[in-house]
C-alpha positions in Angstrom: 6.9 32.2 29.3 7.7 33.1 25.7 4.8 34.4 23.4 4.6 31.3 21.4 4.2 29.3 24.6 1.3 31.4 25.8 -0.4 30.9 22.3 -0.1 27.2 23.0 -1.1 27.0 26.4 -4.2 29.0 25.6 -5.4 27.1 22.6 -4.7 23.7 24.5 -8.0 23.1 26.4 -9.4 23.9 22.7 -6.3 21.2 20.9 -7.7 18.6 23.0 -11.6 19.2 22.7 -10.5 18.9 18.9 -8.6 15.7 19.0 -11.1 14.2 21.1 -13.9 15.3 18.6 -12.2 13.7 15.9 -11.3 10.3 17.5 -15.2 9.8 18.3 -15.6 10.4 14.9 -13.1 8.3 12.8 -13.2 7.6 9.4 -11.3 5.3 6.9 -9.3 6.7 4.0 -10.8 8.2 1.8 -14.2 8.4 3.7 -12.9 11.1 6.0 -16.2 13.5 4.9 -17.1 15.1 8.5 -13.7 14.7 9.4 -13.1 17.1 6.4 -16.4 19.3 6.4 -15.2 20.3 9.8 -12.0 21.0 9.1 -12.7 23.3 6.0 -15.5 24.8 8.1 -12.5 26.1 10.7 -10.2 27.0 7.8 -12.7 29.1 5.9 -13.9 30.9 9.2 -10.3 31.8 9.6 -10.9 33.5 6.1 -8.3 31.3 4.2 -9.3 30.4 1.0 -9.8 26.0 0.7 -9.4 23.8 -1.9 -10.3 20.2 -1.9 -7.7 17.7 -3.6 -8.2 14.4 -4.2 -11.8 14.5 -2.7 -11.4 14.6 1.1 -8.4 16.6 1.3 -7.8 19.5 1.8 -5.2 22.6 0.9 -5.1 25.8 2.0 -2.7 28.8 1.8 -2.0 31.6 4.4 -0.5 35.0 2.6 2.3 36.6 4.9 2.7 40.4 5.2 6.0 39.9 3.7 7.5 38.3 0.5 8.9 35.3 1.2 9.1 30.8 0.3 6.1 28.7 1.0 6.7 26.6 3.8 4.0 23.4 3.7 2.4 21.9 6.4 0.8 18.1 6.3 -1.3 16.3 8.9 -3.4 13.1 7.9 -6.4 12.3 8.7 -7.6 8.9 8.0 -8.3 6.3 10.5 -8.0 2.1 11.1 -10.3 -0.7 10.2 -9.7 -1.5 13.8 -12.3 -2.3 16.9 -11.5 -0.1 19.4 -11.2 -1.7 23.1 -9.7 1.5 25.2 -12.5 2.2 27.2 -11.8 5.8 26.5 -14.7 7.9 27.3 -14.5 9.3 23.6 -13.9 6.5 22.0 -15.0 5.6 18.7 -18.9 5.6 18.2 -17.5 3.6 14.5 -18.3 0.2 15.0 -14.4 -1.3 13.8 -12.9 1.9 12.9 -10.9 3.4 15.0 -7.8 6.2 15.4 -5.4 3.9 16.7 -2.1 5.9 14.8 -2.3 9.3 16.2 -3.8 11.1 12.8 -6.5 12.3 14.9 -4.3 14.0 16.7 -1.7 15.5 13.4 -5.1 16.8 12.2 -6.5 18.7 15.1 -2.3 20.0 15.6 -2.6 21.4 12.3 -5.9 22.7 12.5 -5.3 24.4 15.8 -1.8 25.9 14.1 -3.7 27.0 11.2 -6.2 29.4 13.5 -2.8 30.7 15.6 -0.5 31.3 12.5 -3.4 32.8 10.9 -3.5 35.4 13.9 -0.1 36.7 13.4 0.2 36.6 9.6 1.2 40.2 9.0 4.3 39.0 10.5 5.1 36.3 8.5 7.9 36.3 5.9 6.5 34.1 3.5 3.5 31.7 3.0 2.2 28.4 4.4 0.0 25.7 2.8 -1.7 24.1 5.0 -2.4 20.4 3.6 -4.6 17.7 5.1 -3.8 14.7 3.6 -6.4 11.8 3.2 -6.1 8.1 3.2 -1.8 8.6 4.6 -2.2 4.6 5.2 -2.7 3.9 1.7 -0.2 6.4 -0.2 -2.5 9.9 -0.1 0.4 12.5 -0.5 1.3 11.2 -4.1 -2.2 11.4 -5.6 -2.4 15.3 -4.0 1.1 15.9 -5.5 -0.4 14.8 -8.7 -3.1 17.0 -8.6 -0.9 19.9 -7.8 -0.8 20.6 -4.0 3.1 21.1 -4.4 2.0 24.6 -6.4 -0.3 27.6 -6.7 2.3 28.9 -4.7 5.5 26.7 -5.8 6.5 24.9 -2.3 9.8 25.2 -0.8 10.0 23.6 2.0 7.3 21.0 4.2 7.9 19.8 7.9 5.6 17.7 9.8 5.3 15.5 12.5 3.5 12.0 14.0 3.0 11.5 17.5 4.5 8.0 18.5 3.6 6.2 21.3 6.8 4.2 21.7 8.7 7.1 22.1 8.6 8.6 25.8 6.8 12.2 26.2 9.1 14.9 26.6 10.8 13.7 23.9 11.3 14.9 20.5 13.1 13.3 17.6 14.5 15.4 14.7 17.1 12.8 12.8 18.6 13.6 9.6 18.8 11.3 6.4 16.7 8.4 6.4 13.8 8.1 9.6 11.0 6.1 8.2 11.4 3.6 5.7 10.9 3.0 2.2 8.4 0.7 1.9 6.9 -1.7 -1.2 4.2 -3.7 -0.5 4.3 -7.2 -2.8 2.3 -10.0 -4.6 4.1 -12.8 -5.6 1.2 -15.4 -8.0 3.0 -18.5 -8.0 2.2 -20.4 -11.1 2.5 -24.2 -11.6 0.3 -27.4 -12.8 -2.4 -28.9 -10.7 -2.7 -32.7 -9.9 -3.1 -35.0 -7.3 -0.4 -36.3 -4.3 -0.6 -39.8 -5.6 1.6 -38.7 -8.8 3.0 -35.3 -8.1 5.7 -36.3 -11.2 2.9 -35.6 -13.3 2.0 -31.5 -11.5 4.2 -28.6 -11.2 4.1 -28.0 -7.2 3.2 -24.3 -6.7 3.6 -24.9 -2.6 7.1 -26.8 -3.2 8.3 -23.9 -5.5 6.7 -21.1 -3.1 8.6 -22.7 0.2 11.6 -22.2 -1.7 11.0 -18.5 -2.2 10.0 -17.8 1.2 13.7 -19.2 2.3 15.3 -17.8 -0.7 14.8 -14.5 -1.0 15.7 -13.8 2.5 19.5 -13.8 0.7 19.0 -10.3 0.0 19.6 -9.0 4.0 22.6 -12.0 4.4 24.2 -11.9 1.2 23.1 -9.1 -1.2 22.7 -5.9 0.7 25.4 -4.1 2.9 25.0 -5.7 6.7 25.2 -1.8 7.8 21.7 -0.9 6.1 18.0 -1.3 7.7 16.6 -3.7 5.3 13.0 -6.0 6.4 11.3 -8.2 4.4 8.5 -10.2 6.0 5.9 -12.5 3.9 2.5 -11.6 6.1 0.3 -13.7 3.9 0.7 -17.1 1.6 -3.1 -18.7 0.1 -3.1 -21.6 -1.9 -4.8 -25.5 -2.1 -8.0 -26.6 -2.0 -7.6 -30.0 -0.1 -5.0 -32.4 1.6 -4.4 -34.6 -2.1 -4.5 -32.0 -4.9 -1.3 -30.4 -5.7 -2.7 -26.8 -6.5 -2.2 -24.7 -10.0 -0.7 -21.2 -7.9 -0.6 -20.5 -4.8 -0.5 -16.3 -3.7 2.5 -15.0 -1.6 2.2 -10.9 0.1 4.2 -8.9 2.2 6.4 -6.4 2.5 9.9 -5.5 2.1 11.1 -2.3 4.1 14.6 -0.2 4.1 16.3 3.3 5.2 18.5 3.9 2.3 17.7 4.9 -1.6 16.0 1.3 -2.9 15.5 2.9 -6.6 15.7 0.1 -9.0 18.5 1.9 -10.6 20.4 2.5 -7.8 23.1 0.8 -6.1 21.1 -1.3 -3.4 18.2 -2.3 -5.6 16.0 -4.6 -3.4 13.1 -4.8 -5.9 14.9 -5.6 -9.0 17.1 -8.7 -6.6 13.8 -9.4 -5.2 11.8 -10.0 -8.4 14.8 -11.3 -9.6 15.7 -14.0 -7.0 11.6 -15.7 -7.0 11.6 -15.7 -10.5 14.7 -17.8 -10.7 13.7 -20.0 -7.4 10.4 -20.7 -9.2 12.1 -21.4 -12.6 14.2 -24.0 -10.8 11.0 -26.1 -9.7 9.6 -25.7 -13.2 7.0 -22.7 -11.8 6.4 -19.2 -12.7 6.3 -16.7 -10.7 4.4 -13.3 -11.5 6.0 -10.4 -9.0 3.7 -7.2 -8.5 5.0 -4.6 -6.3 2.0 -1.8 -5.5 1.7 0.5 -2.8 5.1 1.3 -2.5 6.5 5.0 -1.4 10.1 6.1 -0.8 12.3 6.6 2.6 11.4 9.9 4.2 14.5 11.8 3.9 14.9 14.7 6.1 16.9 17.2 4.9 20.2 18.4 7.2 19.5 22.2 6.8 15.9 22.0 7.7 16.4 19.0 10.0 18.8 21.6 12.3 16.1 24.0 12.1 13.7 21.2 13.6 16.1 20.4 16.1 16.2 24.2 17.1 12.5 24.3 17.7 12.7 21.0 20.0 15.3 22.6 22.2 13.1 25.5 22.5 9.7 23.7 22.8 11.3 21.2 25.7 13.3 23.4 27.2 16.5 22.2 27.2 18.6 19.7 24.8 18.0 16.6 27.0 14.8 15.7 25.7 16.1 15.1 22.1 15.9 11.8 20.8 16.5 9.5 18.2 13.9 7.8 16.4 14.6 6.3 12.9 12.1 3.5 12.6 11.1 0.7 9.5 7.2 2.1 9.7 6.0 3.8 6.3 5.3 7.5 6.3 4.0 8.8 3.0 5.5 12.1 4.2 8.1 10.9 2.1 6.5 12.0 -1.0 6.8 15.3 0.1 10.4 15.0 1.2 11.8 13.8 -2.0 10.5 16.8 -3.8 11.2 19.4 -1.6 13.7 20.1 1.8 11.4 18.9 4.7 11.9 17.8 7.9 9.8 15.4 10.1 9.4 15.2 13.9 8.5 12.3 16.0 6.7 13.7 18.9 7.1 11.6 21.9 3.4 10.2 23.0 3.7 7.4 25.3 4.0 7.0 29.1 2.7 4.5 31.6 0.7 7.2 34.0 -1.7 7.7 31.0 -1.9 4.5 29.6 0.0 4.9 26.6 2.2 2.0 26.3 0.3 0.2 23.2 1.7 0.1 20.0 -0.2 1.9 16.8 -2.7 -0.2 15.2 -3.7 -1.8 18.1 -7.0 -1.6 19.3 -6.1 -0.4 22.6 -3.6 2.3 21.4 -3.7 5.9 23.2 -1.4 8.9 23.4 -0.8 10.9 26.4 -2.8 14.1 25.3 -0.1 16.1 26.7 2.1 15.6 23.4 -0.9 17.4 21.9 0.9 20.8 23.0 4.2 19.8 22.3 3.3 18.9 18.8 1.5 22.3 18.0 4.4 24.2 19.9 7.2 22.2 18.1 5.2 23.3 14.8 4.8 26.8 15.3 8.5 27.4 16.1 9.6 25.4 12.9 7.3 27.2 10.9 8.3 30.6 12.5 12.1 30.0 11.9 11.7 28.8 8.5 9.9 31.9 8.0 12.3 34.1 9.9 9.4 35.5 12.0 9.5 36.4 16.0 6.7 36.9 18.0 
């Protein structure tokens, strides 16, 4: 057994207490104030020197005994408005919030990492920021970019990770390019002019016009964008009417439209712009308008090749062999990305789910739960990514 995996089989039993701590405890985004308070409490014990950002974040930077690049770290922390039904014996004492994406775990990874890397930091060749992102569901990492978590020192590099249920454990996936999606959340207001059934010649038909665009725009995956590239777009909510004979003035259409390639509207794929573009038209044609607002949208996480190898290096190590690498690109979001398109990171997916723990849920479900084990293989992957980047041995 190497040094790194005798720091991480030490600080397990201790890993787990802390995962377990904060998934009694959730909190939604934004909210995450114990969640926080205890972190900060850890990091400033360790004698690292904590800034908040954006509120409930948190950022924090570890000095190496040698010159060297800043290599950040990022878990999230936030939970679900979700009722948890596990039976878990720490389950959420929340009534309908629950952990039910693994952030619980990312944060008590990277808080466990930050008390071990702290240990050896005359060794380091470089620095690490440690960054605990709030409110990851709902686009956190930009508004902590803004405020300047990418500097104070300048950041060179970021990896982290997200343990995933529907990925086996003992498996790791380190891909490079595109592994979570870019992701743009949209509200279509589809305007018309209210009347009743009995003389819909005399009313512009919001519903009519917003069936059309429901059909319509799915052109852009059949006929607009190359057949070759990950593209979803899925309408999860359409409101509108009042009663069975009165046509309606607007009726409100919201989903999402997902994809693993560059979706910049000046680019050559430009789902948004075709997007807008195509229920405008399809309205105009049934004498509506339609008003398109795109919000909560983040890029694809990109992993970089170079740092993605160095990823895959660690994995080999921390599994033991090559077999238990993986592929995992995916169309979930992952606000990581806002990291990755600033700087050369690479992301993990940490395999989390097996059927002799009970793991075999999807996230976001109320009944969601990892196999703990991952916990270790999470914190090891982690170390030895941030070791290499930082040309440090144990």
């Amino acid at each position: 057994m190497d040094a790194i995996k005798r720091l991480v089989a030490d600080a397990a039993s201790s890993l787990t207490a802390l995962r377990r701590d904060l998934h009694r405890h959730p909190e939604l985004g934004r909210q995450e104030r114990r969640t926080s308070a205890l972190i900060e409490e850890v990091l400033k014990n360790l004698g690292l020197d904590v800034k908040r950002v954006t509120g409930t974040g948190l950022s924090a930077v570890l000095k190496g005994g040698r010159p060297g690049p800043t290599l950040l770290l990022r878990a999230d922390l936030d939970a679900l408005p979700v009722q948890e039904a596990t039976g878990l014996p720490y389950a959420s004492e929340t009534p309908g919030v629950m952990h039910a994406c693994g952030h619980d775990g990312h944060a008590a990874i990277l808080t466990t990492a930050a008390r071990l890397l702290t240990g050896c930091a005359d060794r380091l060749g470089g620095s690490i920021k440690f960054v605990f992102e709030p409110n990851e569901e709902e686009v956190g990492a930009l508004a902590m970019i803004e405020e300047g978590v990418l500097s104070d020192p300048d950041v060179t590099a970021a990896a982290g990770l997200h343990l995933w249920a529907p990925l086996e454990f003992g498996k790791i996936a380190v891909d490079d390019g595109a592994t979570w999606a870019g992701m743009d959340h949209f509200l279509i207001k589809v305007r018309g002019r209210g009347g009743h059934t009995a003389s819909p010649h005399l009313a512009v038909d919001p519903i009519l016009a917003a069936a059309q665009i429901v059909n319509g725009v799915q052109a852009l995956s059949s006929r607009e964008l190359d057949p070759f590239l990950p593209f979803s777009l899925v309408f999860g909510r359409i409101q509108g009417g009042s009663a069975a004979n009165v046509i309606p003035a607007e009726v409100e259409l919201e989903g999402t439209i997902r994809y693993l390639f560059d979706g910049a509207d000046d680019g050559p794929h430009r789902p948004r712009a075709r997007f807008k573009e195509l229920a405008e038209r399809l309205a105009a044609a049934f004498r509506a308008e339609a008003e398109v607002v795109f919000y909560c949208s983040q890029p694809p996480l990109i992993n970089d090749p170079a740092m993605a190898a160095l990823g895959r290096a660690a994995a080999v190590r921390t599994l033991g062999s090559a077999e238990g690498l993986a592929q995992c690109r995916n169309l979930g979001g992952e606000d990581f990305s806002e990291f990755s398109r600033r700087v050369p990171s690479v992301f993990a997916v940490i395999g989390a789910g097996s059927v002799e723990s009970g793991a075999v849920h999807p996230h976001h479900n109320e009944k969601f739960r990892l196999d703990e084990r991952a916990l270790a293989v999470g914190l090891e992957w982690l170390l030895r990514t941030s070791l290499a980047y930082l040309e440090t041995t144990l």
